[in-house]
C-alpha positions in Angstrom: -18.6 15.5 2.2 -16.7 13.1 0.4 -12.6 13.2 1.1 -9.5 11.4 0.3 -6.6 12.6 2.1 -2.9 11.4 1.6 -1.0 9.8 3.7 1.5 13.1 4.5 -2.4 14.2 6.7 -2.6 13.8 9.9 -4.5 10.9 11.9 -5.9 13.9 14.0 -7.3 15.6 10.8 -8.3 12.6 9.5 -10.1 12.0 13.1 -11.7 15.3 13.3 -13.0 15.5 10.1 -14.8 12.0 10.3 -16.5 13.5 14.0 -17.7 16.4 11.8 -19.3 14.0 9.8 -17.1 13.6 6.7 -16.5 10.6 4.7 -12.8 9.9 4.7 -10.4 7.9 3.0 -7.3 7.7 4.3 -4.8 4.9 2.8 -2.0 5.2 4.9 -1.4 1.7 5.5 -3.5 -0.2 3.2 -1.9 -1.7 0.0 -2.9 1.5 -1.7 -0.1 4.1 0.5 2.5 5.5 -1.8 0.2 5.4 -5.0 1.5 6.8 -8.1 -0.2 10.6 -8.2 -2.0 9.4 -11.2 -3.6 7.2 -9.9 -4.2 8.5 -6.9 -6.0 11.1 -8.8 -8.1 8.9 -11.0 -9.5 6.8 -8.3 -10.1 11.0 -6.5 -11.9 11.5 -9.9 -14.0 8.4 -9.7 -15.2 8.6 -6.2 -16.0 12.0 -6.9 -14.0 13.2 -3.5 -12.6 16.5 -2.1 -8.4 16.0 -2.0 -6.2 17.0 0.6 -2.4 16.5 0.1 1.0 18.3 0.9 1.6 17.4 -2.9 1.7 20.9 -5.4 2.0 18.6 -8.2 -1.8 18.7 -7.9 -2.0 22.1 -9.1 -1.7 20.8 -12.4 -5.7 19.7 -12.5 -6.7 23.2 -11.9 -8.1 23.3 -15.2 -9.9 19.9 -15.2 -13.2 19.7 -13.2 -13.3 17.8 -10.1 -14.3 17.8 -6.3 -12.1 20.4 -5.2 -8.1 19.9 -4.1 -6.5 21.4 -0.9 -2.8 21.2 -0.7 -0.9 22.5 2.7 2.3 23.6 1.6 4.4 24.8 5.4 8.0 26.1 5.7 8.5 23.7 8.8 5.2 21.5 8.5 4.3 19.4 11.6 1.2 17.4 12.3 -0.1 20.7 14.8 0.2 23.3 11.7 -1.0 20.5 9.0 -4.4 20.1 10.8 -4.6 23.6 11.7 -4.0 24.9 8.2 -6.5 22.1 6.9 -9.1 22.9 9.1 -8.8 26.8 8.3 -9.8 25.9 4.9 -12.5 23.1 5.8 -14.4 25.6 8.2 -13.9 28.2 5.3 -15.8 27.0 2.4 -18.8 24.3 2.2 -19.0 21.9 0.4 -20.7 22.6 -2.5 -18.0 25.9 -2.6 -15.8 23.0 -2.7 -16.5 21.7 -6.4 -14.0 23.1 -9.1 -11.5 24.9 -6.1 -8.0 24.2 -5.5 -6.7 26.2 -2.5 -3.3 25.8 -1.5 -2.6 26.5 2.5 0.6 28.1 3.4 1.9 29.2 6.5 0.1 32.5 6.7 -1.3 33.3 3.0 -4.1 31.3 1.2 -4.4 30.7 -2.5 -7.4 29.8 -4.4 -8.0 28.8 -8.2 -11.9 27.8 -9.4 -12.0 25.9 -12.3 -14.7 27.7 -15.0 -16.9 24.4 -15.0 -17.7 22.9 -11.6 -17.4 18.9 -11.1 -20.4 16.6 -11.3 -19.6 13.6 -9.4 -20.8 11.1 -7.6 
Protein backbone atom coordinates (compact mmCIF):
# COMPACT_ATOMS: atom_id res chain seq x y z
CA UNK A 1 0.00 0.00 0.00
CA UNK A 2 0.94 3.39 -0.81
CA UNK A 3 1.53 5.90 2.41
CA UNK A 4 2.61 9.34 3.27
CA UNK A 5 2.94 9.90 6.80
CA UNK A 6 3.80 13.29 8.57
CA UNK A 7 6.44 14.11 10.30
CA UNK A 8 4.47 14.23 13.90
CA UNK A 9 4.64 9.72 13.03
CA UNK A 10 6.94 7.87 14.49
CA UNK A 11 10.35 6.46 12.92
CA UNK A 12 9.08 3.08 14.48
CA UNK A 13 5.82 3.24 12.57
CA UNK A 14 7.29 4.43 9.72
CA UNK A 15 9.86 1.30 10.22
CA UNK A 16 7.23 -1.24 10.80
CA UNK A 17 5.10 -0.40 8.22
CA UNK A 18 7.87 -0.54 5.42
CA UNK A 19 8.84 -4.42 7.06
CA UNK A 20 5.12 -5.14 6.40
CA UNK A 21 5.72 -4.32 3.05
CA UNK A 22 4.33 -0.75 2.60
CA UNK A 23 5.50 1.91 0.54
CA UNK A 24 6.27 4.90 2.76
CA UNK A 25 6.98 8.36 2.52
CA UNK A 26 8.13 10.01 5.20
CA UNK A 27 9.53 13.70 4.81
CA UNK A 28 10.73 14.45 8.05
CA UNK A 29 14.00 15.91 7.13
CA UNK A 30 13.97 16.42 3.49
CA UNK A 31 13.28 19.93 2.15
CA UNK A 32 9.67 19.03 2.00
CA UNK A 33 9.12 18.82 6.39
CA UNK A 34 6.70 21.44 7.56
CA UNK A 35 4.79 21.70 4.15
CA UNK A 36 1.88 23.82 3.96
CA UNK A 37 -1.33 21.18 4.56
CA UNK A 38 -2.27 22.11 1.08
CA UNK A 39 0.16 21.02 -0.38
CA UNK A 40 0.87 18.37 1.57
CA UNK A 41 -2.44 17.21 0.48
CA UNK A 42 -2.08 17.75 -3.21
CA UNK A 43 1.07 15.90 -3.65
CA UNK A 44 -1.17 12.89 -1.07
CA UNK A 45 -3.72 13.35 -4.00
CA UNK A 46 -1.29 12.90 -6.82
CA UNK A 47 0.59 9.88 -5.57
CA UNK A 48 -2.58 8.43 -4.92
CA UNK A 49 -1.36 7.45 -1.05
CA UNK A 50 -3.09 6.43 2.24
CA UNK A 51 -2.36 9.62 4.95
CA UNK A 52 -1.45 9.38 8.36
CA UNK A 53 -1.10 12.63 10.41
CA UNK A 54 -1.92 13.90 14.05
CA UNK A 55 -3.42 16.87 11.92
CA UNK A 56 -7.69 17.03 12.24
CA UNK A 57 -7.54 19.79 9.83
CA UNK A 58 -7.64 16.83 7.46
CA UNK A 59 -11.15 16.05 8.30
CA UNK A 60 -12.08 18.57 6.04
CA UNK A 61 -11.47 16.18 2.71
CA UNK A 62 -13.99 13.80 4.03
CA UNK A 63 -16.09 14.64 1.30
CA UNK A 64 -13.56 14.65 -1.54
CA UNK A 65 -12.39 11.13 -2.83
CA UNK A 66 -8.93 10.04 -2.04
CA UNK A 67 -6.77 7.18 -0.65
CA UNK A 68 -8.03 7.12 2.75
CA UNK A 69 -6.72 9.59 5.82
CA UNK A 70 -5.91 8.30 9.39
CA UNK A 71 -5.35 10.97 11.94
CA UNK A 72 -4.27 9.95 15.75
CA UNK A 73 -5.58 12.50 17.81
CA UNK A 74 -4.14 11.37 21.96
CA UNK A 75 -4.76 13.25 25.16
CA UNK A 76 -1.02 12.78 26.14
CA UNK A 77 0.37 11.41 22.70
CA UNK A 78 3.89 9.75 22.76
CA UNK A 79 5.71 7.90 20.08
CA UNK A 80 4.58 4.23 22.09
CA UNK A 81 0.62 5.30 21.87
CA UNK A 82 1.15 6.99 18.29
CA UNK A 83 2.39 3.66 16.73
CA UNK A 84 0.09 1.59 18.72
CA UNK A 85 -2.99 3.58 17.78
CA UNK A 86 -1.67 3.59 14.08
CA UNK A 87 -1.19 0.13 13.91
CA UNK A 88 -4.74 -0.69 15.51
CA UNK A 89 -6.10 0.91 12.49
CA UNK A 90 -3.56 -0.47 9.79
CA UNK A 91 -4.22 -4.21 10.96
CA UNK A 92 -7.97 -3.22 10.92
CA UNK A 93 -8.92 -2.44 7.51
CA UNK A 94 -7.07 -3.47 4.05
CA UNK A 95 -6.23 -1.67 1.76
CA UNK A 96 -8.65 -1.46 -0.66
CA UNK A 97 -11.13 -0.75 2.68
CA UNK A 98 -8.79 2.04 2.77
CA UNK A 99 -10.07 4.14 -0.37
CA UNK A 100 -12.57 6.95 0.53
CA UNK A 101 -12.04 6.36 4.72
CA UNK A 102 -11.00 8.78 7.14
CA UNK A 103 -10.63 7.31 10.63
CA UNK A 104 -9.55 9.30 13.35
CA UNK A 105 -7.70 7.24 16.32
CA UNK A 106 -8.19 8.45 19.86
CA UNK A 107 -7.16 7.23 22.93
CA UNK A 108 -9.70 4.50 23.36
CA UNK A 109 -12.64 5.31 20.67
CA UNK A 110 -12.33 5.06 16.91
CA UNK A 111 -14.11 7.25 14.35
CA UNK A 112 -14.70 6.46 10.83
CA UNK A 113 -16.25 8.54 7.82
CA UNK A 114 -16.45 6.84 4.00
CA UNK A 115 -16.67 9.15 1.43
CA UNK A 116 -19.86 8.04 -1.07
CA UNK A 117 -17.37 7.77 -4.14
CA UNK A 118 -14.20 5.76 -3.46
CA UNK A 119 -10.67 7.21 -4.96
CA UNK A 120 -9.13 5.97 -8.18
CA UNK A 121 -5.58 6.66 -7.96
CA UNK A 122 -2.56 5.75 -8.97
Amino acid sequence: MKIFVDENIPLITVHTLRETGHDVIDIRGTDDEGMADESLWARVQQEGRLLITTDKGFTQYRNEQHSGILIVRLRQPNSRKIHQRVMTAMNQFTPEEWSGLIVVMRDIVQSTWRTKLKYKGK
